[in-house]
N, C-alpha and C positions, 0 to 999 in steps of 0.2 A: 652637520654630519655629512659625509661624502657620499654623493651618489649610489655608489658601489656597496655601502654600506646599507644604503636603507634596501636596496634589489635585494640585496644576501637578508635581511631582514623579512622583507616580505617572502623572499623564496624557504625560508624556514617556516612562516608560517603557513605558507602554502603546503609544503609535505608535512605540517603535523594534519592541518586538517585532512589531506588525502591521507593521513594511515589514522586517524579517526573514524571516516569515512567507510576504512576500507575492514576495520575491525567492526564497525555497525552492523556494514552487511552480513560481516563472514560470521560477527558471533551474537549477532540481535538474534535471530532464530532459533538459537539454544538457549539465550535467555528467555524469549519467548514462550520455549517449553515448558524453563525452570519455573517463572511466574505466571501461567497463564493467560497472558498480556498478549493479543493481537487478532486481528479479526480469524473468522471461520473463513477459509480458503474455498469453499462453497460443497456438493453433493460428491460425491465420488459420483464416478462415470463407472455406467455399468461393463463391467468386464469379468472375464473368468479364463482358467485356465487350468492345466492338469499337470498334476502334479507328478516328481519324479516316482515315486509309491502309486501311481494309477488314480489319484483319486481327484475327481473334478472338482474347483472351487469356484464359488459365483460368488461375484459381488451381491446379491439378492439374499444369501443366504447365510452372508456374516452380519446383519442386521441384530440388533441385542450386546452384538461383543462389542468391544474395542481391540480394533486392529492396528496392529505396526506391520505395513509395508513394508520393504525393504528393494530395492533394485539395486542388483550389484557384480561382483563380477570377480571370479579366481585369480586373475590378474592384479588386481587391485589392494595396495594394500593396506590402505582405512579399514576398506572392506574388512580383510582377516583379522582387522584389531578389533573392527565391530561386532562380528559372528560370536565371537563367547556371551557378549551380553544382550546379544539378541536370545542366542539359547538360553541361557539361565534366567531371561527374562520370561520365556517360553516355558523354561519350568515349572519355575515359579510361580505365575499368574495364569497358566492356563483352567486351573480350576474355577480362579474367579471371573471367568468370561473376557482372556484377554487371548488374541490369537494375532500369532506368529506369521507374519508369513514372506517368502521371498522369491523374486522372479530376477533368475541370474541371463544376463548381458551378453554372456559370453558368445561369440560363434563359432560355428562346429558340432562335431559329435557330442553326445551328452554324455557322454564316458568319462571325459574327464571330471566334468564338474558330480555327477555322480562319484569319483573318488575324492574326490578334494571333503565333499561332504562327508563321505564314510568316514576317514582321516580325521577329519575335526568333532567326530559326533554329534551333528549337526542335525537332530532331530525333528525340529518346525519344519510346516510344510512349504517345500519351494518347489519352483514350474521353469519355464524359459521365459522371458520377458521377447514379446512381438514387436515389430513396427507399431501395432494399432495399442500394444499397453504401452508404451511411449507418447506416443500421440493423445491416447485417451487423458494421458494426465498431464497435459502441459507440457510434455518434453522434456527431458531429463538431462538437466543442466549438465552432471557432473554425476560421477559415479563416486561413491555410495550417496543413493535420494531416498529417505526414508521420509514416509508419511505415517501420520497417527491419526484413525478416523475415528469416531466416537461413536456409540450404539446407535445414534441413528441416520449414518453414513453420512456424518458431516469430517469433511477434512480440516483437523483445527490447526495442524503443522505439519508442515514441509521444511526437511531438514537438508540441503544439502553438502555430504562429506560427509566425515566423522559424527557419530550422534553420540555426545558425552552420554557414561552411563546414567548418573546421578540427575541429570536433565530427562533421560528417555525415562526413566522409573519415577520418578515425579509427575510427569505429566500423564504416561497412564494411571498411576493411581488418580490421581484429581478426574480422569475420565471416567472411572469404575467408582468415584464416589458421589458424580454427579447425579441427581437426577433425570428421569429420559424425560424428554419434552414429545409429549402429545399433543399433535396439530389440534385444534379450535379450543385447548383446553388453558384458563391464566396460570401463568408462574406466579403465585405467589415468591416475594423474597428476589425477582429477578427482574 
């Protein structure tokens, strides 16, 4: 075989494993959600923030639920394709102790993005996202970064980009049907 021949060779198997590689990345983390497959990403860091309705949220005192983060941005448009089923997620589950919530990117006035959400019926609660809630969670690769923390503020996924519906609804229910783990006490079954 000719030189040239085995380089075009290897150089094709070289770009299959780079777009192997590179769907891993981009979509191991939604399967991640889908199967419950991957470590706990460790405690959320305590943070809070107030929201556009006035009302203050603590990370202290979403303990019990399961929360969906969301950091994102009106510009963005995963973003807008995610916001319906973040709401209806919001509808849907908030009875059963799953809470919504979103800290938008944006910079400027909060007028806008206060309309962008009237427009969309965007009912869950969102705040502005700070330098220091960026920083408290790692840094935020890439807009939309949703996290999913579990009732006892452990972060099991970190989504960045688009959060398939069918993956985000999966994985909180598997959180809402877990048992809570109390410190010094055995899991039986675990």
């Amino acid at each position: 075989m000719p030189l040239w021949k085995k380089a075009l060779a290897w150089a094709e198997r070289l770009v299959l494993v780079g777009l192997f590689a590179f769907a891993a990345y981009r979509f191991g983390p939604q399967l991640g959600a889908l199967t419950g497959v991957g470590p706990a990403l460790g405690n959320v860091p305590d943070f809070s923030f107030v929201s556009f309705e006035g009302d203050t949220i603590r990370s202290l005192d979403l303990r019990g639920e399961v929360v969906v983060l969301n950091f994102w941005a009106t510009w963005c448009g995963p973003c807008r394709l995610e916001m319906p089923s973040l709401q209806s997620l919001h509808e849907d589950r908030a009875p059963d102790g799953v809470r919504v919530l979103g800290l938008a990117t944006d910079v400027g006035s909060e007028g806008p993005i206060k309309e962008f959400l009237v427009e969309r019926d965007i009912t869950y609660s969102v705040g502005r996202a700070s330098a220091a809630h960026r920083h408290a969670f790692g840094g935020i690769p890439g807009i939309p970064t949703t996290f999913i923390i579990d009732r006892d503020g452990v972060i099991q996924h970190r989504i960045v980009g688009y959060f398939a519906p069918p993956a985000m609804r999966v994985a909180v229910a598997r959180l809402l049907g877990a048992e809570r783990h109390i410190p010094g006490t055995a899991q039986i079954g675990h």
